[in-house]
Backbone of each chain as ProteinMPNN parsed JSONL, in Angstrom:
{"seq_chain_A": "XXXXXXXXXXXXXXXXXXXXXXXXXXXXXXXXXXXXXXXXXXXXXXXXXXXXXXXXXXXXXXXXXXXXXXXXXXXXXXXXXXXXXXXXXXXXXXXXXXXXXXX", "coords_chain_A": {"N_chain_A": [[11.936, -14.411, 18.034], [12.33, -11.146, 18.481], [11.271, -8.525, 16.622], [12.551, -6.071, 14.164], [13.842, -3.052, 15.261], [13.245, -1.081, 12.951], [12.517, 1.794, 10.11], [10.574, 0.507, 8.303], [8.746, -0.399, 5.141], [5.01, -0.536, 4.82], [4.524, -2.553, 3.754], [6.399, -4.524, 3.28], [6.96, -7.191, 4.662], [7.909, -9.366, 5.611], [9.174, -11.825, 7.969], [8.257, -10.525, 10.126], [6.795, -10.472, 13.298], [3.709, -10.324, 13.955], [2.88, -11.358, 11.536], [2.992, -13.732, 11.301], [1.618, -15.659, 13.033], [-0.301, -16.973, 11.861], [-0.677, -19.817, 9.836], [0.383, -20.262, 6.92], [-1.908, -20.058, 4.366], [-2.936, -21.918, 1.879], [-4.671, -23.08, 0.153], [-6.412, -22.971, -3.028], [-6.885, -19.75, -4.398], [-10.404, -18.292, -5.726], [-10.822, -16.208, -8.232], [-13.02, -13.403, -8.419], [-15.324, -11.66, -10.668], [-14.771, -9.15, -10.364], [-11.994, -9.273, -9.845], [-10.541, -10.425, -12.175], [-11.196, -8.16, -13.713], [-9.905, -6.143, -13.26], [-7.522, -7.147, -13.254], [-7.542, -7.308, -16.165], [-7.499, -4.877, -17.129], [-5.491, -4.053, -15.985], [-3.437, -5.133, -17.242], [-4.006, -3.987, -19.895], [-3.521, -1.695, -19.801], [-0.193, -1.538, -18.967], [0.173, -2.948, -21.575], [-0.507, -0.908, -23.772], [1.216, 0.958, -22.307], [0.614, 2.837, -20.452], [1.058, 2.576, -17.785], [3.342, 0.925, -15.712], [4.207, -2.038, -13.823], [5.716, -1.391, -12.517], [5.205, 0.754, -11.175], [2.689, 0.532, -10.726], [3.074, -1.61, -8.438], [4.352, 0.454, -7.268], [2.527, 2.14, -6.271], [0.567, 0.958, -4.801], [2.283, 0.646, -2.436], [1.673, 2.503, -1.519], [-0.404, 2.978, -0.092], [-1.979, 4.101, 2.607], [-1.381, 2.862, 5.722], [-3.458, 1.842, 7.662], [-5.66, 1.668, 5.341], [-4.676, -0.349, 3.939], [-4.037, -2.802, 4.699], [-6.851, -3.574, 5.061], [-8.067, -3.632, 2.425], [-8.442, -6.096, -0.28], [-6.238, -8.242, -2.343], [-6.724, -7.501, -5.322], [-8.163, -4.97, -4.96], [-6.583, -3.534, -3.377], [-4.639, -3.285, -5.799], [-6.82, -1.704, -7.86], [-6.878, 0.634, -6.352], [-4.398, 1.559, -6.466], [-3.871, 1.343, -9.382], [-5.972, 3.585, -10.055], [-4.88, 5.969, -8.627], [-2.904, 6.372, -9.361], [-3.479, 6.768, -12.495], [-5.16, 8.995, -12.155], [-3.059, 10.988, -11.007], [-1.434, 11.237, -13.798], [-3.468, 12.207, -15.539], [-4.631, 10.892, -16.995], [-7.335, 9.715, -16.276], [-10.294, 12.221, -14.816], [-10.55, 13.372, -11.343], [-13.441, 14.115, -11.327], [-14.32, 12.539, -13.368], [-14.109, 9.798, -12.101], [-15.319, 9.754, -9.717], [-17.825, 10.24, -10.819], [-18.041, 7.844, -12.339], [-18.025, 5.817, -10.639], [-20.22, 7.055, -9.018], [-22.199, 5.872, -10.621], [-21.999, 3.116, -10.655]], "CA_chain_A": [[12.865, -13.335, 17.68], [11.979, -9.845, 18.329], [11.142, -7.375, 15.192], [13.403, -5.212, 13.854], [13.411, -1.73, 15.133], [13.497, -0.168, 11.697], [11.612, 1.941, 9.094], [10.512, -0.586, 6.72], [7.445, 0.168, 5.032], [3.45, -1.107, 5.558], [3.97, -3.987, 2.778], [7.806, -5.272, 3.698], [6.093, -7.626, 6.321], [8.942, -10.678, 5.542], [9.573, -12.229, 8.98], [7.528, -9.769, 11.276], [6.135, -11.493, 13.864], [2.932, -10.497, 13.691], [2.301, -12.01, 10.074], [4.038, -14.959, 11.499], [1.026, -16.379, 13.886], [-1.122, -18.243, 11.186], [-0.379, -20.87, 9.262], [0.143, -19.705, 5.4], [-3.378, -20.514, 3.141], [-2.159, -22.164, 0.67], [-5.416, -22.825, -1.039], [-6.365, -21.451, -4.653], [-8.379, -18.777, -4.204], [-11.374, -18.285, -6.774], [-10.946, -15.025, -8.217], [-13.986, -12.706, -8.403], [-15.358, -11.268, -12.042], [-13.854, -7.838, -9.811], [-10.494, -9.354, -9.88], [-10.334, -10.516, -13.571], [-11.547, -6.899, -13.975], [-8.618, -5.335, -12.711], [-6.507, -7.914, -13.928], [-7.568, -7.037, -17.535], [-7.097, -3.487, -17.256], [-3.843, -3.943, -15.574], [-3.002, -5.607, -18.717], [-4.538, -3.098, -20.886], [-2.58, -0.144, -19.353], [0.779, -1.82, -19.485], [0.457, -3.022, -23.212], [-0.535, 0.23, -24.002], [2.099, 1.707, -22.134], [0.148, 4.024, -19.461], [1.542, 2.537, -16.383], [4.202, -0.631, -15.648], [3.889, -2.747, -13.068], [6.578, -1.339, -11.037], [4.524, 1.94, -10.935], [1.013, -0.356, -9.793], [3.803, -1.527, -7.063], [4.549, 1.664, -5.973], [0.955, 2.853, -6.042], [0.442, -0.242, -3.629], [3.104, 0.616, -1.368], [1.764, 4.159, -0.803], [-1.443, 3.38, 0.329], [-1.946, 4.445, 4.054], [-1.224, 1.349, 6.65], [-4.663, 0.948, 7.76], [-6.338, 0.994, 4.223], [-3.654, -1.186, 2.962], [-4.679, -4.009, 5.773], [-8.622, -3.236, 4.929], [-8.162, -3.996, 1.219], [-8.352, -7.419, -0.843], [-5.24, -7.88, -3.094], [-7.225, -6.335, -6.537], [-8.908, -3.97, -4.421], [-5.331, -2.175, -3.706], [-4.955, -2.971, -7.086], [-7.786, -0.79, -8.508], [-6.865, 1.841, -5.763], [-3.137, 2.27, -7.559], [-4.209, 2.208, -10.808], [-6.746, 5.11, -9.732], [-4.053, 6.868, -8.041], [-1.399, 6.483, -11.387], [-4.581, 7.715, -13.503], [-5.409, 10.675, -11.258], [-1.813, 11.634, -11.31], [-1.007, 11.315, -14.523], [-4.08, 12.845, -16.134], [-5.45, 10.035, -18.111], [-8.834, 10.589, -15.768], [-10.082, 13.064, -13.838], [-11.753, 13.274, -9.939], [-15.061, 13.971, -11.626], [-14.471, 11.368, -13.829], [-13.741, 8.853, -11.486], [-16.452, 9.997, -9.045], [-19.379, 9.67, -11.421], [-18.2, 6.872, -13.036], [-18.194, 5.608, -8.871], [-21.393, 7.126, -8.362], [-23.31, 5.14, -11.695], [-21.842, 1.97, -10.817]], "C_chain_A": [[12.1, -12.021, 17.681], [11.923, -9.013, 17.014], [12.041, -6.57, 15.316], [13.294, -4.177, 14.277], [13.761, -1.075, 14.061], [12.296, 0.288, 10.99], [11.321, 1.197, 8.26], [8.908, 0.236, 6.729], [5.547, -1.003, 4.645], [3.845, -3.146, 4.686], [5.127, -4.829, 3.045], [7.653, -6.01, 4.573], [7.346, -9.309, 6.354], [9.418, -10.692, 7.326], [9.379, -10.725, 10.778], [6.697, -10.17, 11.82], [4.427, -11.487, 13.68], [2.128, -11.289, 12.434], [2.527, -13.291, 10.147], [2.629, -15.931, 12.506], [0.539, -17.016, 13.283], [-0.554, -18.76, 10.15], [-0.48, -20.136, 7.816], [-1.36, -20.421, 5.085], [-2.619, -20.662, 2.035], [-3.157, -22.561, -0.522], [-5.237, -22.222, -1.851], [-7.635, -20.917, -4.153], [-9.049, -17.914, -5.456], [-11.099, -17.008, -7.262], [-12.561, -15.328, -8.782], [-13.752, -12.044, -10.082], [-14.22, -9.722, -11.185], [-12.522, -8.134, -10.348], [-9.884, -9.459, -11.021], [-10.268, -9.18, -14.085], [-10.416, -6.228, -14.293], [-7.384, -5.676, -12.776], [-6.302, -7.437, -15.428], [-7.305, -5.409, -17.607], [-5.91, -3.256, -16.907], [-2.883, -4.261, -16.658], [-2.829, -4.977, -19.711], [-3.612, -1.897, -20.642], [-1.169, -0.477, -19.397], [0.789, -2.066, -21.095], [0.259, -1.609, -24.015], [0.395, 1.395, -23.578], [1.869, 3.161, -20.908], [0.651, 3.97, -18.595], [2.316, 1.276, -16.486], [3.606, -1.246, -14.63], [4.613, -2.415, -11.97], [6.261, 0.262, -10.613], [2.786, 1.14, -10.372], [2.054, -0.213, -8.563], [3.796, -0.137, -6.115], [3.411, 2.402, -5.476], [0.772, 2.315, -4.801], [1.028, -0.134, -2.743], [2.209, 1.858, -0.542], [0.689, 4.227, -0.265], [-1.232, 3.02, 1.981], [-2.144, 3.078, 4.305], [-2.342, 0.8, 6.619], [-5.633, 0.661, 6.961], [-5.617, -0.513, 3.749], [-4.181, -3.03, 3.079], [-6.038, -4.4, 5.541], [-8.874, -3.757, 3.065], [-8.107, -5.242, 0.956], [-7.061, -7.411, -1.328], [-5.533, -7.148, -4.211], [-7.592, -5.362, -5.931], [-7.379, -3.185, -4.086], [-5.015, -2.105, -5.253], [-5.346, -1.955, -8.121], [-7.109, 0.449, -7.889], [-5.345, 2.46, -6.499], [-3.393, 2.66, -8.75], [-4.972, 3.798, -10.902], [-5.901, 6.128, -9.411], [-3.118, 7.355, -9.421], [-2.511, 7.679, -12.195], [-4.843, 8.62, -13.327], [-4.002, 11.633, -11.878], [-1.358, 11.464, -12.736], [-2.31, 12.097, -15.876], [-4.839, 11.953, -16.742], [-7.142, 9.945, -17.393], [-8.677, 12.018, -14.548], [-10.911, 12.661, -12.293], [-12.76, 13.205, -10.669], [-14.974, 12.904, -12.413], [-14.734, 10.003, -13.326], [-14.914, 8.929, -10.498], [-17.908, 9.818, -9.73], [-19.355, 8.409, -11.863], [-18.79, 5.798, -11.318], [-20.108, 5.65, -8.722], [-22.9, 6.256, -9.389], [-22.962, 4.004, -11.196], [-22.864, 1.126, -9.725]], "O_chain_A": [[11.225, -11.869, 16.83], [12.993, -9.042, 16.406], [12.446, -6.241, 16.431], [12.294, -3.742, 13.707], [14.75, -0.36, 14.214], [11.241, -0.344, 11.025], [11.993, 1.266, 7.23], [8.255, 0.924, 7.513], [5.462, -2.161, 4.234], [3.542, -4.302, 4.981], [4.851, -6.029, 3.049], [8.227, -5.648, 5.601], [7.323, -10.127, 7.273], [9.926, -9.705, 7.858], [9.999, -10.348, 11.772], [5.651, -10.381, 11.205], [3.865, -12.517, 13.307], [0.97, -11.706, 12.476], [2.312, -14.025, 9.183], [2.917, -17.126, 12.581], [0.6, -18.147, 13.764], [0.165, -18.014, 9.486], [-1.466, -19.426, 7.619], [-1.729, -21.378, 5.764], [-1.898, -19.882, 1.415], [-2.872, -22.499, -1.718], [-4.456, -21.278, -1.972], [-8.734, -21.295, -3.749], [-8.427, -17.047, -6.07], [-11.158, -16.331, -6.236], [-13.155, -16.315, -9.217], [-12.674, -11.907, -10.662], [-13.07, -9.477, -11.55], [-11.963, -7.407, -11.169], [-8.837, -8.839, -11.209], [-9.364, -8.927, -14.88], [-10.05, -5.826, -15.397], [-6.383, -5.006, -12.524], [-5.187, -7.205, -15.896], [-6.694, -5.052, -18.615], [-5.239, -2.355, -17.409], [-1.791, -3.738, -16.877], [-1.86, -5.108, -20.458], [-3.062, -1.296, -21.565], [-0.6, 0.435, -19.996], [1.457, -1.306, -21.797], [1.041, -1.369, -24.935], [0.463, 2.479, -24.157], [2.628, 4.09, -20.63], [0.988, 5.049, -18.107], [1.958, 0.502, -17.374], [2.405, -1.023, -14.477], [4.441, -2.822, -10.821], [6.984, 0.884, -9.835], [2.022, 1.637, -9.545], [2.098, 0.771, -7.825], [3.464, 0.185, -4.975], [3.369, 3.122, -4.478], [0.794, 3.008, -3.784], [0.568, -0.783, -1.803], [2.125, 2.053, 0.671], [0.392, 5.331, 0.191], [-0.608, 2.088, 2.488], [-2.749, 2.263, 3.608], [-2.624, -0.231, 6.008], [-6.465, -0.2, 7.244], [-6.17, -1.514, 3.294], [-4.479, -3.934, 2.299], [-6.381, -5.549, 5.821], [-9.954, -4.212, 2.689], [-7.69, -5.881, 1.922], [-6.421, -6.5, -0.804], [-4.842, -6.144, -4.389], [-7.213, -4.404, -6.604], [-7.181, -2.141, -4.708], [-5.11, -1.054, -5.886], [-4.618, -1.453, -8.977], [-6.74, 1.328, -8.668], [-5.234, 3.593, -6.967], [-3.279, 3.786, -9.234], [-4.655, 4.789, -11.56], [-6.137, 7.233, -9.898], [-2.866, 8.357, -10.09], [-2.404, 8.889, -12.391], [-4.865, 9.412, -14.268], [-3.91, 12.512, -12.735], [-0.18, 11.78, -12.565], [-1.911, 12.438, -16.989], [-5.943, 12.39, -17.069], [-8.09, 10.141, -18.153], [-7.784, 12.537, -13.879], [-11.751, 11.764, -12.212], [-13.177, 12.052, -10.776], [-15.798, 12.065, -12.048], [-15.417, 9.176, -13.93], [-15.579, 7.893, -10.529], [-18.9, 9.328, -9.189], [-20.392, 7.746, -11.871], [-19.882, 5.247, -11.179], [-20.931, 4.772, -8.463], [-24.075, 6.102, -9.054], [-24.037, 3.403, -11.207], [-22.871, -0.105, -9.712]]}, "seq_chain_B": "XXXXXXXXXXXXXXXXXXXXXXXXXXXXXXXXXXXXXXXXXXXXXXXXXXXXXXXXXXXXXXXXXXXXXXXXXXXXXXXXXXXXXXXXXXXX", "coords_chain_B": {"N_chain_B": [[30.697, -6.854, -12.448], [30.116, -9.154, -10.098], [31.235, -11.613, -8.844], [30.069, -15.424, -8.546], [30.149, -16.791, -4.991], [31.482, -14.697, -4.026], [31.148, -12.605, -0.98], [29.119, -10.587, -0.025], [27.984, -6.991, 1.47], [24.543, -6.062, 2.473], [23.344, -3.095, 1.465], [23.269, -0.402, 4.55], [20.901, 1.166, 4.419], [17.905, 3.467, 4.37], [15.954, 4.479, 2.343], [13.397, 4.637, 2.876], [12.581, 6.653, 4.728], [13.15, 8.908, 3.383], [11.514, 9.875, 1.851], [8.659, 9.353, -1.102], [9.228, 5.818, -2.415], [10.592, 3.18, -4.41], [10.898, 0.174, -3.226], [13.083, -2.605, -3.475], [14.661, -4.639, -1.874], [14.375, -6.203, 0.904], [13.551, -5.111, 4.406], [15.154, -7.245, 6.306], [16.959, -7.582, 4.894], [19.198, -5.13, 5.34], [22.318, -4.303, 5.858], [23.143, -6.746, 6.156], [25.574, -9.597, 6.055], [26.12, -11.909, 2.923], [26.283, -14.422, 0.659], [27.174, -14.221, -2.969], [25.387, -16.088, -5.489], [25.049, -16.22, -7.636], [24.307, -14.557, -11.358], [21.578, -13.27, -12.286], [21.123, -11.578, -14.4], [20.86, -8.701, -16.165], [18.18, -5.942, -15.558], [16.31, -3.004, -15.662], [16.432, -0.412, -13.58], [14.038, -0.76, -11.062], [13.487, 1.137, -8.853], [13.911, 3.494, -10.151], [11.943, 2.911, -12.56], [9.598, 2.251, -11.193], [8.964, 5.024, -11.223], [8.309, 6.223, -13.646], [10.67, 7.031, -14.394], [13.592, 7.591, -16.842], [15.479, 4.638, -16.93], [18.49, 2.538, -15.381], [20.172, -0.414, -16.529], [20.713, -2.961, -14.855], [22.496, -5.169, -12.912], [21.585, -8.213, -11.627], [21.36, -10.277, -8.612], [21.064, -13.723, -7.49], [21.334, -13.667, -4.601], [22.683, -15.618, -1.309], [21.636, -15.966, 1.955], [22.996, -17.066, 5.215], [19.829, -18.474, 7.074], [19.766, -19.152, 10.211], [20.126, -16.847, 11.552], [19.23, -14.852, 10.086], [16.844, -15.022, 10.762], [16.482, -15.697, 13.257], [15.934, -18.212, 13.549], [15.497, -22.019, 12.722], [17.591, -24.349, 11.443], [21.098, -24.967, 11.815], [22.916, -24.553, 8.585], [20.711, -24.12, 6.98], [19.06, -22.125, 4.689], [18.398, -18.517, 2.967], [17.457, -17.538, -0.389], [17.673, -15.043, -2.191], [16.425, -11.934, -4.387], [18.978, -9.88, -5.484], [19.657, -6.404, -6.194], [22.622, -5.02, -8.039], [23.139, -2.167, -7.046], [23.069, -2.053, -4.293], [24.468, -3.643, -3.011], [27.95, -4.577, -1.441], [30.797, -5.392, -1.891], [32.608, -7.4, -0.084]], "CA_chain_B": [[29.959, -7.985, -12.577], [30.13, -10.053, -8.591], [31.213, -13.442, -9.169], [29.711, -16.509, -7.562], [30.991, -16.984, -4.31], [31.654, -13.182, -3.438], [30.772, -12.688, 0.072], [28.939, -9.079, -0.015], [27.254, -6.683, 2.387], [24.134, -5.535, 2.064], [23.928, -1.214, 2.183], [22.197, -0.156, 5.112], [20.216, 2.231, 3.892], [16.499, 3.886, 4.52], [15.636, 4.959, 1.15], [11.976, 4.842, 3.109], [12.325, 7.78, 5.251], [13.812, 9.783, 2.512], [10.294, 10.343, 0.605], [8.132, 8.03, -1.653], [10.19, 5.366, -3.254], [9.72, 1.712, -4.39], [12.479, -0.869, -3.158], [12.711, -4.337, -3.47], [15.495, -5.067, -1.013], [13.724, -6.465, 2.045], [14.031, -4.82, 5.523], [15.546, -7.628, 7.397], [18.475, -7.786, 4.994], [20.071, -4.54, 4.949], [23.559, -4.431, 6.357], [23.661, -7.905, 6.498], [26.291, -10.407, 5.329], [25.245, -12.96, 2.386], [27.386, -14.686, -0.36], [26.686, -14.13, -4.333], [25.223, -17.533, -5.898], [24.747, -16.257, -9.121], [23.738, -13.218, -12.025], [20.504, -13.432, -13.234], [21.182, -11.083, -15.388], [20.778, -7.159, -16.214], [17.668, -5.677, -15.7], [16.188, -1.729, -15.772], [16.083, -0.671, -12.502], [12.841, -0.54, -10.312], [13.411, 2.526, -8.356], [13.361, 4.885, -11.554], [10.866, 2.46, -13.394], [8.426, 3.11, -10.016], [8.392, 6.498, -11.185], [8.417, 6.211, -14.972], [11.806, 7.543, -14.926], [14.753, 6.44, -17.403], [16.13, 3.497, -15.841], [19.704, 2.301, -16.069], [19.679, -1.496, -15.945], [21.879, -3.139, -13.043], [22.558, -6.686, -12.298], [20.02, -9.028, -10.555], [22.158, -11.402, -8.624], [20.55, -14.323, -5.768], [22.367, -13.759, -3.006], [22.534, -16.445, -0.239], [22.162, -15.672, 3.73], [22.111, -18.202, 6.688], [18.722, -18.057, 7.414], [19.443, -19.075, 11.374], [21.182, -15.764, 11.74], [18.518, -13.944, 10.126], [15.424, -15.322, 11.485], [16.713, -16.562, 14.652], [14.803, -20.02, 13.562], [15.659, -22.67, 11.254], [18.647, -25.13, 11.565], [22.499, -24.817, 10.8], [22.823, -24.608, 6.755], [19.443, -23.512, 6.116], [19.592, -20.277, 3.749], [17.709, -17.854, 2.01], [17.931, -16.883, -1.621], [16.84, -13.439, -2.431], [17.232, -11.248, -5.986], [19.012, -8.526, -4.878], [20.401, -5.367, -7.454], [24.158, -4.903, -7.722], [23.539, -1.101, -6.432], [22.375, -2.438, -2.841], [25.779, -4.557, -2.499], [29.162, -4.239, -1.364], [31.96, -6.916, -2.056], [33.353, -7.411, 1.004]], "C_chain_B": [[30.739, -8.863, -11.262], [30.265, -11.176, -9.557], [30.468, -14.159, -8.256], [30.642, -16.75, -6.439], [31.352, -15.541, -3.388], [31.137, -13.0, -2.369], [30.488, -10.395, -0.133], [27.997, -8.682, 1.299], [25.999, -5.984, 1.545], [23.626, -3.881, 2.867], [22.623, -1.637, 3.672], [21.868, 0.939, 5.35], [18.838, 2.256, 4.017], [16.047, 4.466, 3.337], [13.863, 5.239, 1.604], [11.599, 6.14, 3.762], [13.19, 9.089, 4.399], [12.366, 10.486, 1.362], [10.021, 9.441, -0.044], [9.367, 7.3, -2.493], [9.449, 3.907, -3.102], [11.076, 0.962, -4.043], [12.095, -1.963, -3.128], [14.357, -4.862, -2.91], [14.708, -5.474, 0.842], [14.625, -5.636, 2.953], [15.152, -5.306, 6.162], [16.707, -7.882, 6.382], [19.197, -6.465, 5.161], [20.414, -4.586, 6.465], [24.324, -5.612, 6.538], [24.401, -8.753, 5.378], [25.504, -11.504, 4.234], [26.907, -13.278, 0.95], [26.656, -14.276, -1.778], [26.535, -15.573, -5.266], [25.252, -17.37, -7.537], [24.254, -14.997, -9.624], [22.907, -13.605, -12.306], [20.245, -12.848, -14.354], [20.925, -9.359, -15.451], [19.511, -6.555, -16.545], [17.019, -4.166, -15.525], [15.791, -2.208, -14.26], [14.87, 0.115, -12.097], [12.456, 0.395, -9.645], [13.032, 3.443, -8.858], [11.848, 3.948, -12.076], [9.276, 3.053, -12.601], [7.826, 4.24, -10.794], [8.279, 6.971, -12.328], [9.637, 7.233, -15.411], [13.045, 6.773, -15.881], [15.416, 5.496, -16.501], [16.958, 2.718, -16.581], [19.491, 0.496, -15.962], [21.088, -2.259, -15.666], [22.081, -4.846, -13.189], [22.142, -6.999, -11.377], [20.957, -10.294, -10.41], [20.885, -12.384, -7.726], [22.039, -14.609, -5.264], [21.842, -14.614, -1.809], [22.848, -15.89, 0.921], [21.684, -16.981, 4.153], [21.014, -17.844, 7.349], [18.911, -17.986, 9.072], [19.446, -17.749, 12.019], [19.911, -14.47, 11.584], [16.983, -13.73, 10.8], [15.195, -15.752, 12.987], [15.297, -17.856, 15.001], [15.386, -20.7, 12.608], [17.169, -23.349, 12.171], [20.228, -24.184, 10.841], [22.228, -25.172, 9.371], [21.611, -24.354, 6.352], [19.636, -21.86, 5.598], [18.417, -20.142, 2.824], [17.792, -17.471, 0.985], [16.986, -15.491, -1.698], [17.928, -12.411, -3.798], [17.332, -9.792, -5.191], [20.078, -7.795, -6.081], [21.548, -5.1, -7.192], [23.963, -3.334, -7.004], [22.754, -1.04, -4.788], [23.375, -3.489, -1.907], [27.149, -4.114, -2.676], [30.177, -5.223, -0.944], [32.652, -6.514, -0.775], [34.895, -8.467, 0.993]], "O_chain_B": [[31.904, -9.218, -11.437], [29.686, -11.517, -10.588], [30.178, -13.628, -7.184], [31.833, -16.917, -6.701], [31.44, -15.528, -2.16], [29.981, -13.341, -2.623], [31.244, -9.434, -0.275], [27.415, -9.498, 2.015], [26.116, -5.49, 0.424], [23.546, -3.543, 4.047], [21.732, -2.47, 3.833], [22.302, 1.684, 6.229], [18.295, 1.169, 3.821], [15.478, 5.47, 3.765], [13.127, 5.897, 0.869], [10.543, 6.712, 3.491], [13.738, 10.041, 4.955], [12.388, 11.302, 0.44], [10.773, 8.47, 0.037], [10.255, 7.914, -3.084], [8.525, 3.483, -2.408], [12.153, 1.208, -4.586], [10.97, -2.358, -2.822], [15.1, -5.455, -3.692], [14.755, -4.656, 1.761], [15.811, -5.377, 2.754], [16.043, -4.57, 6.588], [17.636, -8.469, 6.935], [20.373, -6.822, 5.095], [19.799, -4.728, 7.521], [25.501, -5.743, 6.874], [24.1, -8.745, 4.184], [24.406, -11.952, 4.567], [27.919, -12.671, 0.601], [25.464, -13.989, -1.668], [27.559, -16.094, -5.708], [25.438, -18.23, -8.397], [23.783, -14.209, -8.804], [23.121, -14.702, -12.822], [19.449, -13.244, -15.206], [20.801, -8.893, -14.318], [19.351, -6.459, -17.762], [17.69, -3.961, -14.514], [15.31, -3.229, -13.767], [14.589, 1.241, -12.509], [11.265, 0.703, -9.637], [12.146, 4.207, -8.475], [10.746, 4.463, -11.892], [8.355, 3.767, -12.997], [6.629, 4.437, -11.007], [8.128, 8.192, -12.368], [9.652, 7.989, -16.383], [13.382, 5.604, -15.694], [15.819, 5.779, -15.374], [16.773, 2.258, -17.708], [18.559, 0.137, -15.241], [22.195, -2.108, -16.181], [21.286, -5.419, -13.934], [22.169, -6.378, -10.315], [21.312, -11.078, -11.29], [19.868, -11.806, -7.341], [23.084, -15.246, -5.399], [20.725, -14.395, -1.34], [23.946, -15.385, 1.15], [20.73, -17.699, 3.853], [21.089, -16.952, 8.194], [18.39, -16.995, 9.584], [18.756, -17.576, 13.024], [19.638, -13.566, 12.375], [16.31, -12.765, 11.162], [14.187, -16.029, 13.637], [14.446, -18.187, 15.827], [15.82, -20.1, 11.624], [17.636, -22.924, 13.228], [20.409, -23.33, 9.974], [21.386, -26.011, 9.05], [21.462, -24.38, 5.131], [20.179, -20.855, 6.056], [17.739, -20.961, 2.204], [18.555, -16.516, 1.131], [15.866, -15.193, -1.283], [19.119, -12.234, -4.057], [16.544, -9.019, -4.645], [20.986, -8.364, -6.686], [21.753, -4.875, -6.0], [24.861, -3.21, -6.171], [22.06, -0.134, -4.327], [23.251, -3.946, -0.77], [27.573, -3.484, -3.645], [30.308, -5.73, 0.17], [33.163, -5.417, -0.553], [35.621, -8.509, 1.985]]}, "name": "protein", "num_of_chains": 2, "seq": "XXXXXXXXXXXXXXXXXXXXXXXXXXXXXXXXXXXXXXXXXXXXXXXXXXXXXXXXXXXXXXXXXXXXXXXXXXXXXXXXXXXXXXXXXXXXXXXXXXXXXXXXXXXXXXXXXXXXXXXXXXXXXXXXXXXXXXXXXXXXXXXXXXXXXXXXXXXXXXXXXXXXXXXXXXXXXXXXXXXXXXXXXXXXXXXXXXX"}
């Protein structure tokens, strides 16, 4: 079946052929201390009330195509939350950049 | 409130080329036919929430399509369920 000609956007990938050539992985896959990481802070910022989950989502949607593809699943992750936090003030660039550049 | 059974359309609408937004109506259904299986119930909706705006909260039905139709694969009577928001459907 041919793809839709429509705007859909980078992450809406349901029955587009390309996503369609390999076989699902259905393994469990190990998370990384990273992923717990970003799991627990994702946690931490909803119970607290900084960001939902359907604001991570949209963070996640917005990142450009070919990062989006280039990322892990936490690794867009981190990059929304960063984006929410930026925009909403709770850090700043320099903040986020040194903390970056110590790690 | 859609009853079970309700045969609705779904909008077909780009809410993507309109500026950032978050949707949770897949691509490959809008405009397309599907029946109403059931409410799941009334939840704030996702669009405003996205954006930490007040959000009214809507009815979350699964709606059934014939998958052959939509996937052009799959057998007669095979179908898809999918939670879709009462403001993305139209009782036909």
């Amino acid at each position: 079946m041919d793809d839709l000609e429509v705007p859909r956007a980078q992450h809406d990938m349901g029955g587009v052929s390309k996503f369609m050539c390999d076989p699902v992985d259905t393994d469990t896959h190990a998370l990384t201390d990273f992923d717990r990481r970003v799991d627990a802070l994702r946690q931490l910022l909803g119970a607290k009330q900084v960001m939902s989950v359907d604001e991570l989502r949209r963070g996640i949607e917005a990142i450009p195509e070919a990062t989006y593809h280039q990322l892990s699943y936490y690794q867009r992750w981190i990059r929304s939350i960063a984006d929410n936090l930026l925009v909403r003030g709770v850090i700043s660039a320099d903040e986020l950049r040194a903390a970056l550049e110590a790690a | 409130m859609l009853q079970p059974g309700t045969p609705v359309q779904v909008k077909l609408d780009w809410p993507e080329t309109r500026g950032p937004c978050h949707i949770r109506t897949p691509h490959y259904l809008r405009g397309r036919m599907g029946v109403v299986e059931r409410h799941l119930g009334d939840f704030p909706n996702p669009e405003d929430l996205a954006f930490a705006r007040p959000a009214a909260r809507l009815p979350l039905y699964h709606v059934r399509f014939d998958q052959p139709a939509l996937w052009g694969e799959g057998y007669a009577g095979d179908a898809i369920v999918v939670e879709l928001y009462e403001s993305w459907l139209e009782a036909r």
